[in-house]
C-alpha positions in Angstrom: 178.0 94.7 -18.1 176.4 95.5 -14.9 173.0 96.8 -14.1 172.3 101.0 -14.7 169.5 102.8 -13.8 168.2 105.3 -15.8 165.4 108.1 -15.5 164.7 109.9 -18.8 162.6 113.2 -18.3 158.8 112.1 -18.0 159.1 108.9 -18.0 159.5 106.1 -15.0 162.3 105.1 -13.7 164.0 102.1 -15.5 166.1 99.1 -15.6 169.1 98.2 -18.0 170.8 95.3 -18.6 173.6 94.3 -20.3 172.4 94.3 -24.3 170.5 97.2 -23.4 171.3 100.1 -26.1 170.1 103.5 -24.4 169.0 106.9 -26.7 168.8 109.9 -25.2 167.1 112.6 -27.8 168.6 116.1 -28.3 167.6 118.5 -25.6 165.8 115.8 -23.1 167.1 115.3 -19.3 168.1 112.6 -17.8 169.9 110.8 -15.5 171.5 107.4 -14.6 173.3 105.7 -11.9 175.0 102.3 -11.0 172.6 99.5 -9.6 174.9 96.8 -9.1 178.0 97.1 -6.1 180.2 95.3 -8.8 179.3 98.4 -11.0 178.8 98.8 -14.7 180.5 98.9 -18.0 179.5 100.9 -21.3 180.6 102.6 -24.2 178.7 105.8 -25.7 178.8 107.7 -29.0 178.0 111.3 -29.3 176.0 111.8 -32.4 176.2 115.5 -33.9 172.4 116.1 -34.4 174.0 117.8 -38.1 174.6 114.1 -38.8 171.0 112.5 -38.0 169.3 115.3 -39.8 171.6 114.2 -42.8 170.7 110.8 -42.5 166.6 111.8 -42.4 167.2 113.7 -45.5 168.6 110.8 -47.2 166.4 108.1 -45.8 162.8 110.0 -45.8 163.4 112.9 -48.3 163.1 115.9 -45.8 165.8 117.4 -43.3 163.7 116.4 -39.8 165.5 115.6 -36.7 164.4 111.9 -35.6 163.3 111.5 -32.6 163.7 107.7 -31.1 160.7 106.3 -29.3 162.3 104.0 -26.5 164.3 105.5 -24.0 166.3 101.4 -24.2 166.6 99.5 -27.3 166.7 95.9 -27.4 168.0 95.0 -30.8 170.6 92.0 -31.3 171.5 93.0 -34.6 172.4 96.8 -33.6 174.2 96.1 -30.5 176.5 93.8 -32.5 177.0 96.1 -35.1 177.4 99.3 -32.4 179.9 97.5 -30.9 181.8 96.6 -34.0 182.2 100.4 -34.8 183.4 101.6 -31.3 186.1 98.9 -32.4 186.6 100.1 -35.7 187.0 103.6 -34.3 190.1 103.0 -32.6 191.6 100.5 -35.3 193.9 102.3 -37.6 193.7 99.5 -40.2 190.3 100.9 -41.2 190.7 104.1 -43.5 188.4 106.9 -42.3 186.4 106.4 -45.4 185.6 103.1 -44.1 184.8 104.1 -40.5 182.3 106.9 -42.0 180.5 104.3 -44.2 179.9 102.1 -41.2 178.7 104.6 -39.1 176.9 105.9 -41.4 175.2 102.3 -42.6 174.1 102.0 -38.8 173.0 105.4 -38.1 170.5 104.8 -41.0 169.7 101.3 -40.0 168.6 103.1 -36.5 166.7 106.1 -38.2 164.5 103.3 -40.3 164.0 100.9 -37.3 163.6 102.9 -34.1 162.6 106.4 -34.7 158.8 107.5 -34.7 159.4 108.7 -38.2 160.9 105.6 -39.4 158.3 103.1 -37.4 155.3 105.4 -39.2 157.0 105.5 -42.6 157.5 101.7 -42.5 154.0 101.4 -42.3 152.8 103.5 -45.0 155.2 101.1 -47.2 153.8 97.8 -45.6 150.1 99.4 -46.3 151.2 100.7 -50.6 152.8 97.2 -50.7 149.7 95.6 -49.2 147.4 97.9 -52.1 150.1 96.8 -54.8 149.7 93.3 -54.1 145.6 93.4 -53.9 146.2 95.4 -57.6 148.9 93.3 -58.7 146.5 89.5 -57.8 143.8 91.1 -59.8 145.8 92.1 -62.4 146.9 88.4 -62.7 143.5 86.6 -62.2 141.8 88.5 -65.0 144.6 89.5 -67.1 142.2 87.7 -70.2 139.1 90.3 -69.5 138.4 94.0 -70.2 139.9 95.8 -67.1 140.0 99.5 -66.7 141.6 101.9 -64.3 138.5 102.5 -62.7 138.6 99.1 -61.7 141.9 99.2 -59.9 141.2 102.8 -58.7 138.2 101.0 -56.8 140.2 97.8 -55.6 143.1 100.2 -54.0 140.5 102.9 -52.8 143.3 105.5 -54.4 143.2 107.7 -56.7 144.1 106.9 -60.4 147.8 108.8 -60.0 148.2 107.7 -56.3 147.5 104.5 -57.3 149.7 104.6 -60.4 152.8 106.5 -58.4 152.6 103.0 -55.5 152.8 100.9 -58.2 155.2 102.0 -60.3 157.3 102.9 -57.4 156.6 99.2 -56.2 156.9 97.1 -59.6 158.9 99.3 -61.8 156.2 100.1 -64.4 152.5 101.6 -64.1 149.5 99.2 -63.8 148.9 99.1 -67.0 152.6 98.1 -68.6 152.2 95.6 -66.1 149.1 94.2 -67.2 150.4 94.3 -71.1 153.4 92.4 -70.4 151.3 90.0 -68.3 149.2 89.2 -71.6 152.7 89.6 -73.7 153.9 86.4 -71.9 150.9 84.2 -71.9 151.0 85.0 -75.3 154.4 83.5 -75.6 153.3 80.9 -74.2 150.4 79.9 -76.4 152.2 80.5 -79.5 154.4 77.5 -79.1 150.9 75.6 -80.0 149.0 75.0 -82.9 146.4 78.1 -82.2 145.8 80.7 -84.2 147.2 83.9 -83.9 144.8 85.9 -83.7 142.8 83.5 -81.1 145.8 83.7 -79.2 145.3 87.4 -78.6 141.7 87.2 -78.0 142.4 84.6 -75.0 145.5 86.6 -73.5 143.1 90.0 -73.6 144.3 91.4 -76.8 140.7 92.2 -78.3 142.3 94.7 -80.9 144.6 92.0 -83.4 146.5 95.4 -84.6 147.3 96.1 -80.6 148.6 92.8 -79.9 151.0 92.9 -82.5 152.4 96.3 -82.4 152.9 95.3 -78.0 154.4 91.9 -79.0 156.9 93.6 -81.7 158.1 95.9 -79.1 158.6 93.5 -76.5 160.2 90.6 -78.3 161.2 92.8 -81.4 158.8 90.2 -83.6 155.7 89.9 -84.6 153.6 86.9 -83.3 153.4 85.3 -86.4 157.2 85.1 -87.1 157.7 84.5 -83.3 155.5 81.2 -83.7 156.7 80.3 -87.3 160.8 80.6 -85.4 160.0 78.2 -82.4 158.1 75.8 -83.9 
């Protein structure tokens, strides 16, 4: 409540409001004072900087302090939940386990969304997942042709075990499992019709008859002939 002002070193001087959720990184200056007559209310956490390095090393796989890139965040969702813990703090029907999982959940939930770090690892995801959706629409447009790495290696301008580490980390499984079980289930598909076998592999990308049915017994445990002869 109220209106503070606050001067964080090289920076202008600025306003907060009520909602406002300050961040003062280790070893900076500062100062605030009271803007409003009627004065101001807050509540403030000390975070050991043990605790955030902790947190990095868990969230971005290397102990690095974070350091937060507004002096004032305005998040709805964090202020909610930062109030919620100064509660939780002070209730003794939370166990301490619970009261160090919370702060915990938020501190990392601050690393990811406001540090510099965070803000530039969240865009090397958005730009793999951008490269593994490119891969992953090609994949599924021209599942029934001859595609080779090279092919995807030139669509995600990676290379081939870049390319391969995104994806996998992405979809579960390399490019190329995911391509195979692509054809694998058009193939299921086809063989509830009259077609031939062997066609059937053809049209799905299978252009080796011996390859399509050692893939389709190890994915359905069957081979495509007995899988057509059961469902029909």
């Amino acid at each position: 409540m109220g209106i503070q002002g606050y001067s964080p070193k090289k920076a202008k001087d600025a306003f907060m409001i009520s909602g406002d959720i300050p961040v003062v990184n280790p070893f900076t200056l500062h100062k605030s004072e009271n803007l409003d007559i009627k004065g101001f209310q807050y509540r403030m956490f000390y975070i050991d900087s043990e605790l955030f390095l902790k947190v990095s090393q868990e969230v971005f796989g290397k102990e690095i302090l974070p350091q937060f890139q507004e002096f004032a965040i305005r998040d709805v969702y964090l202020e909610k939940n930062l109030i919620q813990l100064h509660k939780i703090l002070f209730q003794d029907s939370y166990t301490l386990l619970q009261k160090q999982n919370y702060l915990y959940e938020i501190l990392t939930y601050m690393v990811k969304n406001h540090t510099i770090i965070g803000k530039e690892n969240q865009l090397k995801l958005n730009h793999s997942k951008n490269i593994v959706s490119k891969v992953e629409d090609f994949l599924r447009v021209h599942y029934h042709q001859k595609i080779e790495l090279q092919d995807l290696v030139e669509i995600a301008n990676l290379s081939p075990y870049h390319l391969n580490r995104i994806f996998a980390k992405e979809k579960g499984i390399p490019p190329h499992q995911f391509l195979i079980n692509l054809r694998l289930n058009k193939a299921r598909k086809l063989l509830k019709t009259s077609k031939n076998v062997t066609e059937i592999g053809l049209e799905v990308g299978f252009f080796d008859q011996s390859h399509f049915t050692r893939n389709f017994k190890n994915f359905i445990g069957i081979t495509p002939k007995k899988y057509q002869l059961a469902i029909r």
